[in-house]
Structures are given as structure tokens and as C-alpha cells.
C-alpha positions as CSV (number, residue, x, y, z in Angstrom):
1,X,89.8,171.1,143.1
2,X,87.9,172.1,140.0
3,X,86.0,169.8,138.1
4,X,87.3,168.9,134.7
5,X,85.1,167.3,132.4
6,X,88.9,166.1,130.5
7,X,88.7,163.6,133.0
8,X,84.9,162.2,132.4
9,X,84.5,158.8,133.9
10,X,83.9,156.4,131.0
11,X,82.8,152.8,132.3
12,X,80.0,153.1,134.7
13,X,79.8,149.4,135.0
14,X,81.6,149.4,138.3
15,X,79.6,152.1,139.9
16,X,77.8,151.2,143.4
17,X,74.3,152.6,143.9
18,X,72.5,151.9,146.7
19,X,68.8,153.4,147.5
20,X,68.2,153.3,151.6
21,X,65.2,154.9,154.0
22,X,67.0,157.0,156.6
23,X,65.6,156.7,160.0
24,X,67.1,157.7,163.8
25,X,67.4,155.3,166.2
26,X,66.1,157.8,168.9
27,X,69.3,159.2,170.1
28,X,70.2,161.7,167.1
29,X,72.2,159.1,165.2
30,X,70.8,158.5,161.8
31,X,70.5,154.5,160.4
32,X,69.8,153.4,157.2
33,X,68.4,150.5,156.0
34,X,67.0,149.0,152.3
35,X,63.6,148.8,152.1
36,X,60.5,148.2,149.4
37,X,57.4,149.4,151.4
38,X,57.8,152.7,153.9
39,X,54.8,153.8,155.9
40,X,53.3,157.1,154.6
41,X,54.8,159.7,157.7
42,X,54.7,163.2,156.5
43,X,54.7,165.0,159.9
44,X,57.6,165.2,162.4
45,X,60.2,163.3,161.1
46,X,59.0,162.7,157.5
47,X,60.5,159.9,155.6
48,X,63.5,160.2,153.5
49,X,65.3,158.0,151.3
50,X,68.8,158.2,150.1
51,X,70.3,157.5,147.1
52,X,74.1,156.6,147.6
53,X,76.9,156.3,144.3
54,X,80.4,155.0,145.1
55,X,82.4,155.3,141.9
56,X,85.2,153.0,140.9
57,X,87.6,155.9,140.9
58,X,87.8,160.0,141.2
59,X,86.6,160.3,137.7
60,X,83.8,163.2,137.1
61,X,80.4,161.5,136.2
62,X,77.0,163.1,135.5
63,X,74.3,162.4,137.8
64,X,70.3,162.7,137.2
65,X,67.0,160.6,138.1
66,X,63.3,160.7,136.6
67,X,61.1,160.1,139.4
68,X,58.0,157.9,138.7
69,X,54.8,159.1,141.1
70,X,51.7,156.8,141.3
71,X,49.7,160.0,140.9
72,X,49.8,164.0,141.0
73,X,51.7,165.6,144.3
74,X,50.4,167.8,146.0
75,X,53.9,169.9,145.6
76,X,57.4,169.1,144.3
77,X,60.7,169.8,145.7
78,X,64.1,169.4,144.4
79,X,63.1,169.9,140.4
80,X,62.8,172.7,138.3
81,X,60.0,174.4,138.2
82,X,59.7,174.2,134.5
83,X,59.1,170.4,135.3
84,X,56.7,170.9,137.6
85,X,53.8,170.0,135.1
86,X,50.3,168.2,135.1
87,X,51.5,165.2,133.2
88,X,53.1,163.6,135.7
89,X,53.0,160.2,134.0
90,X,55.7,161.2,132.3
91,X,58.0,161.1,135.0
92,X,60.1,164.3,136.8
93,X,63.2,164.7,136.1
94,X,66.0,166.2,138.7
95,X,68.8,168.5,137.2
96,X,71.7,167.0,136.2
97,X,75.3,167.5,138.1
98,X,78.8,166.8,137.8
99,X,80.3,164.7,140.7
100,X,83.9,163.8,141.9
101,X,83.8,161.0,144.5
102,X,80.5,159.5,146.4
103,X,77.7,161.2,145.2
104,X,74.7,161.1,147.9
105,X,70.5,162.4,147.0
106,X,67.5,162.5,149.1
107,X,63.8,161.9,148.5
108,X,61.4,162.3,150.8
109,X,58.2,162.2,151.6
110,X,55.5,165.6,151.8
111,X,52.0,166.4,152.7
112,X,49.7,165.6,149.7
113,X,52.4,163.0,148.5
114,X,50.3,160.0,146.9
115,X,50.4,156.3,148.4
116,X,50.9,153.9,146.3
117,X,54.3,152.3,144.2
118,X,57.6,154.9,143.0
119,X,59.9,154.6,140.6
120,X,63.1,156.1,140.6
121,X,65.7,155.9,137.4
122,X,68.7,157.0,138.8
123,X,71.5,158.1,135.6
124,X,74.7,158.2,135.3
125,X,76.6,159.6,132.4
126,X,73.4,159.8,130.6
127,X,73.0,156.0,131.0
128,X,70.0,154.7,133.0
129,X,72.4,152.6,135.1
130,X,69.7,151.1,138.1
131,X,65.7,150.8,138.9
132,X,64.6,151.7,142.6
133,X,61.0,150.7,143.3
134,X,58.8,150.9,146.4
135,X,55.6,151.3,148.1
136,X,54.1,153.8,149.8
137,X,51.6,152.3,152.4
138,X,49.0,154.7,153.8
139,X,47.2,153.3,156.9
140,X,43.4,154.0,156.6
């Protein structure tokens, strides 16, 4: 089915975002639970988060997040390069796309990552519609 931006979702107050780490519980199955400090694991099975939308209805909404970083990465993944930039107080912001239905995003963790607190401003119809924040705890 093609996307038809005729059919633009207009009330985003009913939306349901939730922002989860992923983790297995050993046996291949993946489990998921909500969380406000993750350890600092970059090797094997790095950390990942996911960011869940249910909307209300099949209407097409926009989708984008500015990710807030408690200091310069080491590398970035999943932006454009042209936001790849040294001023990274200003936040990086993920392209924007067009969904239909549950619309699912992943951060996770790399090498040279900084510790410390995120942000994530997840938007939605060009509307900043929720605040994730967490730690990042590095053992020492």
C-alpha cells in the first residue's frame, strides 16, 4: 500500500511511545524492559534501546528524534553525515520518515560512546510529543 500524505494523521495526542533496553534472556529470545540507567557494554552484545509508536489509527505520521549526548562520540550511526558535526550540544538529529502503523527505532550503544545522562526527543508530526532520559553508567 502506498503512503499517502492525503491521509496525514492529525491528533497525535493518543499516540503510544514507549522507550525500552532490549536484552536476551540467553536462549535467543529477545526481552525488553524500561529502564533509566544501562551499564556501559559496547562489546559482544552491545546495548540497545528501542523506541516503540503505536498510533491511534492507520493514519501516516512523520517520525524524527534529536539525540542529546553527554559529550562528543567517538562515531555516529543512524544520522546523516551532514549532522555529524563537532557541536554536539546541539543535539543530532535522525532523518525524518513517513510511517503507517507501529513505528519501531533503535539506539545503541558503540565504542568511544560517552558515559554519562542522554536525551532523546522523539517527534511526531513535527511535534515534540515525549522526553526519554537515561544514564549511562561506566564501571571504573
Amino acid at each position: 500500500m502506498a503512503l499517502s500524505l492525503t491521509t496525514m494523521a492529525k491528533n497525535v495526542d493518543d499516540f503510544e511511545v514507549t522507550f525500552e533496553l532490549l536484552e536476551s534472556d540467553g536462549s535467543g529470545v529477545d526481552l525488553s524492559r524500561k529502564v533509566r540507567t544501562m551499564p556501559y557494554v559496547t562489546e559482544g552484545k552491545a546495548q540497545t534501546l528501542r523506541i516503540s509508536i503505536v498510533p491511534p489509527n492507520d493514519e501516516i505520521y512523520s517520525y524524527y528524534s534529536i539525540s542529546y549526548l553527554p559529550g562528543k562520540p567517538k562515531t555516529l550511526e543512524g544520522y546523516e553525515e551532514s549532522e555529524q558535526r563537532e557541536d554536539f550540544d546541539a543535539g543530532y538529529v535522525s532523518s525524518t520518515r513517513l510511517i503507517q502503523g507501529k513505528g519501531v527505532n533503535y539506539f545503541t550503544l558503540h565504542e568511544g560512546d560517552p558515559a554519562g545522562e542522554y536525551r532523546i526527543e522523539v517527534y511526531i508530526n513535527d511535534r515534540r510529543f515525549r522526553i526519554f532520559k537515561f544514564y549511562v553508567a561506566k564501571d571504573d
